[in-house]
C-alpha positions in Angstrom: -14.4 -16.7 -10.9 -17.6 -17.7 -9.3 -19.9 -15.7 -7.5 -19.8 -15.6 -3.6 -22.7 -16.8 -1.5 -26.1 -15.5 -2.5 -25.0 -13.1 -4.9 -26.8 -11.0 -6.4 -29.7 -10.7 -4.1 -28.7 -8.0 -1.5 -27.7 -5.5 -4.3 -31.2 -6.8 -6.7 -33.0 -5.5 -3.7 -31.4 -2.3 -3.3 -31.6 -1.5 -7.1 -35.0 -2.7 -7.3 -35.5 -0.4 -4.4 -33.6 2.9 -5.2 -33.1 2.8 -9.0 -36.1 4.7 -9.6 -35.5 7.4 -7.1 -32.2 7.9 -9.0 -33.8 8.8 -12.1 -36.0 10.7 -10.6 -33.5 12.5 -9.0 -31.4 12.4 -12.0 -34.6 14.1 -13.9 -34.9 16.8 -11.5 -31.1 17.9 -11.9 -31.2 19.4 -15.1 -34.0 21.7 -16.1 -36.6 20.8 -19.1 -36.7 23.8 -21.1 -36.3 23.6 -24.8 -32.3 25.4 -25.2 -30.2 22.9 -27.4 -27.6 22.9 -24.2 -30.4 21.5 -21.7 -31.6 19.0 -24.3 -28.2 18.1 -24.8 -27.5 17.6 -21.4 -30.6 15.7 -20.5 -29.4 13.3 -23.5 -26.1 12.8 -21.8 -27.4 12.5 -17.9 -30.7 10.0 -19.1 -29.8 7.6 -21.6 -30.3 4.4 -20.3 -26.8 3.0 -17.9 -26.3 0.7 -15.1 -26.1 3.7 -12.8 -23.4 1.4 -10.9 -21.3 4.7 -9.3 -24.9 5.9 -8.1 -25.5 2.7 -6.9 -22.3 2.1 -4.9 -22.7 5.8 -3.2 -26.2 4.6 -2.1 -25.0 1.3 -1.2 -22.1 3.2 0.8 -24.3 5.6 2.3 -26.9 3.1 3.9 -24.2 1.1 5.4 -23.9 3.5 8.0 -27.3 4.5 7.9 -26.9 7.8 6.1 -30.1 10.1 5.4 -31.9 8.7 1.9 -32.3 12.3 -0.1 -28.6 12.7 0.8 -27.3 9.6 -0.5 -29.4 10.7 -4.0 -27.5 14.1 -3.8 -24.5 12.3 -3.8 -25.5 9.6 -6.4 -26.7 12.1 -8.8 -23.7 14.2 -8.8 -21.4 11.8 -9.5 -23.7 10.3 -12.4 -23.5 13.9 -13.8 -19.3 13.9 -13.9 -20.1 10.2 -15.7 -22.5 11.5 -18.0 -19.9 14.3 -18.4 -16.9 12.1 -18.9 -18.9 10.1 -21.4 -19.7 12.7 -23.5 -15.9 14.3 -23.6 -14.0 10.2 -24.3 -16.7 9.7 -27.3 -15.3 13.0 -28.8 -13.8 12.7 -32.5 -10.4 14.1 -30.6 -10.8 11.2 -27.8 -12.2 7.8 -28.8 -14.0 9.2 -32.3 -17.2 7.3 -30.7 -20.6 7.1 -32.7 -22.6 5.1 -30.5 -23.2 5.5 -26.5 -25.4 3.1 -24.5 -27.0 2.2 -27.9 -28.0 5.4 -28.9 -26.3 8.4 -31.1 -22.8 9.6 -29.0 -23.9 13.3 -27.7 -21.8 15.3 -30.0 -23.8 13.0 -33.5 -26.2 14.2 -32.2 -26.0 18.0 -31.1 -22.5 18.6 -32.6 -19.2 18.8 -31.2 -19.6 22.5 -29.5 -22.8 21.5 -28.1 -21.3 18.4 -26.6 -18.7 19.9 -25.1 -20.5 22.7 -23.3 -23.1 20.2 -22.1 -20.2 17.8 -20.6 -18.8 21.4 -18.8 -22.0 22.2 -18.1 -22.9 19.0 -16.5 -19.6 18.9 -14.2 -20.5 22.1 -12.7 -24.3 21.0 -12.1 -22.6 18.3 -10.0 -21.0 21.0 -7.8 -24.1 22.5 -7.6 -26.0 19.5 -6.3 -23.6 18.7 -3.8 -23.3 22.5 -2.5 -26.8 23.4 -2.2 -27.8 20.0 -0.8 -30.5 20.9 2.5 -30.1 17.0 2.9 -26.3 16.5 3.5 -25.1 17.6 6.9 -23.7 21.3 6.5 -20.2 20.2 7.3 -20.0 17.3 5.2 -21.1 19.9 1.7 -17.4 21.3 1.3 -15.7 17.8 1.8 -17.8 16.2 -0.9 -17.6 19.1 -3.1 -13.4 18.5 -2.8 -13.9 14.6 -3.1 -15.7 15.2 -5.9 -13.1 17.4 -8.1 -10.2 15.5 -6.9 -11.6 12.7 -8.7 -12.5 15.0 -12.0 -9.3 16.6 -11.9 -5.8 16.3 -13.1 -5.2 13.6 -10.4 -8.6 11.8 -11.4 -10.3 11.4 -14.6 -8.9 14.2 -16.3 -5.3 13.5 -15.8 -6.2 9.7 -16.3 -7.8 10.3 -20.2 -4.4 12.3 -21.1 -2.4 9.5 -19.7 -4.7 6.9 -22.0 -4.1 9.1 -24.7 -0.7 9.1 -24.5 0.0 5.7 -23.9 1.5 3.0 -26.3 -1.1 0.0 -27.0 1.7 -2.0 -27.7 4.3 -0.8 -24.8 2.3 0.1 -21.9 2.9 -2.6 -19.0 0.7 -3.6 -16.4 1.7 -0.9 -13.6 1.1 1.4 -16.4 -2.4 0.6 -17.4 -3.4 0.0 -13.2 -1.9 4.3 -13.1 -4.1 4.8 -16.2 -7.5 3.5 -15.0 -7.2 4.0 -11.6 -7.5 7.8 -12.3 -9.9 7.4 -15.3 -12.4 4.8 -14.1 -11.2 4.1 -10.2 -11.4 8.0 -9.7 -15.4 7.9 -9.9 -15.7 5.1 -8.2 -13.9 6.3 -5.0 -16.0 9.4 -5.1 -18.8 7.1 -5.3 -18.3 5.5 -2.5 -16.1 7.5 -0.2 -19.4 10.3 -1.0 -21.9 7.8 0.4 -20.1 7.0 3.7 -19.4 10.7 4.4 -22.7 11.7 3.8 -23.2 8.8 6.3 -21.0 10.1 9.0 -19.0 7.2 8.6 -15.7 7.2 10.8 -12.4 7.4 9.1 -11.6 4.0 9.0 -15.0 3.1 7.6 -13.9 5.6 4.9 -11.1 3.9 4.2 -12.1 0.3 4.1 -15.0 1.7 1.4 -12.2 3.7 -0.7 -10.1 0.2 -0.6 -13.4 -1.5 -2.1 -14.3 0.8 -4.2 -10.5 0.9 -5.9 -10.7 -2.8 -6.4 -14.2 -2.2 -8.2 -12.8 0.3 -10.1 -10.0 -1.8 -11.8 -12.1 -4.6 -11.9 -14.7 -3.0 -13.6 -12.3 -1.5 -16.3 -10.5 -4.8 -16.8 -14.6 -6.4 -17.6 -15.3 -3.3 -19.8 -12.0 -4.1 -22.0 -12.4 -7.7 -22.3 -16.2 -6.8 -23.8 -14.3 -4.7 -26.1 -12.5 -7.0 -27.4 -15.2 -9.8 -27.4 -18.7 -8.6 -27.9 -19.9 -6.0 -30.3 -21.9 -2.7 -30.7 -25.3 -4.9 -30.4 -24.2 -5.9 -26.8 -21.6 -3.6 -25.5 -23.9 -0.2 -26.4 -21.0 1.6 -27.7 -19.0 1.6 -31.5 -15.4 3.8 -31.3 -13.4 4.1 -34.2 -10.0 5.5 -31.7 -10.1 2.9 -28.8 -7.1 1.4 -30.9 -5.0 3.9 -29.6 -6.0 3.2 -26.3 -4.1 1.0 -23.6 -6.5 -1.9 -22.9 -6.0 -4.9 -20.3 -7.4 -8.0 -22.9 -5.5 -6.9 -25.2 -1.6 -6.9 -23.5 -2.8 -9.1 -21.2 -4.6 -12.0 -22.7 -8.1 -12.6 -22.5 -7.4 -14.8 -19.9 -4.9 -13.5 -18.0 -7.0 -10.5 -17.9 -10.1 -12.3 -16.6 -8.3 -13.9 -13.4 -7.0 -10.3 -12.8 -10.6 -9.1 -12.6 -11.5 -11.9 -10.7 -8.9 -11.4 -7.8 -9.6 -7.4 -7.9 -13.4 -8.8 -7.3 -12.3 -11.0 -4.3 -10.3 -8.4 -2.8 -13.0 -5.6 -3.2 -15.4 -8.0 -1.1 -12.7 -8.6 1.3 -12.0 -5.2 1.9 -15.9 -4.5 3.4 -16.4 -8.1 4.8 -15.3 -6.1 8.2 -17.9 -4.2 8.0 -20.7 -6.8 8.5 -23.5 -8.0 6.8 -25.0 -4.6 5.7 -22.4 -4.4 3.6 -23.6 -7.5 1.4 -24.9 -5.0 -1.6 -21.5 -4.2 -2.1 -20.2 -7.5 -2.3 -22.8 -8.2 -4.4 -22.5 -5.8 -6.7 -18.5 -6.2 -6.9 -19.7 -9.9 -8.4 -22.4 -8.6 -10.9 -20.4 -6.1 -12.4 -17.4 -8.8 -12.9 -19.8 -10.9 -14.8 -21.6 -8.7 -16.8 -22.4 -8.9 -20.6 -22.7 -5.4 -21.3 
C-alpha cells in the first residue's frame, strides 16, 4: 500500500500544532499531589503514546469548525479510557504485560491493586471532563458522556477484551476477530471521532461519514499493531506480554501478508469514507496512511 497524495503533511501540521496542547491538557486532568493512586494515574495518562484517538477527535472536531478547548475536552477524555484500557489488558489476568510504551506496565510498577483503581479511577475522570466541560455546548455534554460509555462498555471495549479472552488463537475466523476488535480497538476510535464532530455541531450525516472512517481506522490500526507483534520486538514495539498467545491476532491466522493487504484496503476505505467531506478533511486521510505504516 502506498500513501495517497501528500501524505503526511496535513496531519504533521495539525500534530505539530495541537500535540502540545494535549499534554497540557492531559497534565491538567489529574491532580499532582503525592497519593500513590494520583502518581499511578499520572503514570498511566503520561507516558509517552502517539495520542492518535486524541488526535482524530481534534482532527474531527476542526473539520466542522468546532471550538478548540472543546475538542481538548474531548481528546483528553478519551486518552484517559486509553490510558485506562492499557493499564487493565497489561494485567497478569489479561495479557501478563511487563512493559508499556517502553516503560514498567502500571501494575510493575505500583502493584496490581493500585493499577486497577487507577484504570477505574481514570475512566471516571473521563466522565468528569466531558460533564463539567464550560467549553462543549450544554446540549452536546450528555451525548458525549453516552458516546463515551458505549464505547467503554459491554458493547465496546469491555465486552471486546472478554471476547479476546475467550477466543481460540487457532479457531477464530476472520468475522470473528473484525467482532473482537471492532469493540476493543474500533470502540475508541469511534468515540474519537464521532466526540470531535459533535462537539463541532456536525449534522448527522457528517457524524456518520466520521464514524464510517473512524471504524476503518480502527481495524486497520489493530491489523498494523498485530503484524508488529509478530515482527518487531520490545525495543521497537514499546511493549513485552507474556499472555498475547492466547489472544486472537490478524498476522497470525491471516498471514503476514494477507493481513497487510487487509490493512491496506481498511486504509483506502477509511479515506474514502471523508473524501465527501472536502479538503479539510485531509488530516484524516493522512493520518489513516501514517498509522498503516507505522514502525511502532
Amino acid at each position: 500500500m502506498t500513501a495517497g497524495p501528500g501524505a503526511g503533511s496535513s496531519f504533521e501540521k495539525l500534530s505539530k500544532k495541537y500535540l502540545g496542547a494535549v499534554e497540557a491538557r492531559l497534565s491538567r486532568a489529574i491532580p499532582a499531589d503525592d497519593s500513590s493512586l494520583s502518581r499511578a494515574m499520572r503514570a498511566a495518562l503520561l507516558s509517552p503514546g502517539k495520542r492518535a484517538r486524541a488526535l482524530v477527535a481534534i482532527a474531527c472536531g476542526l473539520l466542522f469548525r468546532g471550538p478548540e478547548e472543546a475538542l481538548l475536552d474531548v481528546a483528553a477524555a478519551v486518552e484517559a479510557v486509553h490510558a485506562a484500557s492499557l493499564a487493565l489488558d497489561d494485567l497478569p489476568s489479561m495479557d501478563d504485560a511487563t512493559l508499556r510504551r517502553g516503560e514498567p506496565a502500571l501494575h510493575v510498577r505500583f502493584g496490581q491493586a493500585t493499577a486497577i483503581l487507577a484504570a477505574v479511577a481514570l475512566v471516571n475522570r473521563a466522565f468528569e471532563i466531558l460533564a463539567g466541560s464550560r467549553s462543549i455546548p450544554a446540549g452536546a455534554r450528555g451525548r458525549l458522556v453516552a458516546e463515551l460509555a458505549r464505547a467503554v462498555g459491554e458493547a465496546g471495549c469491555c465486552g471486546g477484551q472478554q471476547a479476546d479472552l475467550e477466543s481460540d488463537p487457532a479457531g477464530a475466523a476472520l468475522e470473528d476477530l473484525e467482532s473482537i476488535h471492532a469493540r476493543k480497538t474500533g470502540a475508541l476510535f469511534v468515540a474519537a471521532a464521532r466526540g470531535g464532530a459533535i462537539a463541532g455541531r456536525a449534522s448527522e450525516e457528517e457524524i456518520e461519514a466520521v464514524t464510517r472512517y473512524a471504524k476503518n481506522l480502527g481495524l486497520a490500526f489493530q491489523i498494523v499493531d498485530d503484524l508488529l507483534e509478530e515482527e518487531g520486538d520490545s525495543s521497537s514495539t514499546g511493549k513485552k506480554a507474556h499472555g498475547e498467545g492466547h489472544r486472537a491476532n490478524f498476522a497470525r491466522i491471516l498471514g503476514a501478508a494477507t493481513a497487510r493487504a487487509i490493512a491496506g484496503e481498511l486504509t483506502e476505505a477509511a479515506a474514502r469514507c471523508v473524501a465527501q467531506l472536502g479538503r479539510r478533511a485531509a488530516p484524516l486521510t493522512d493520518l489513516a496512511y501514517k498509522l498503516a505504516q507505522r514502525r511502532s
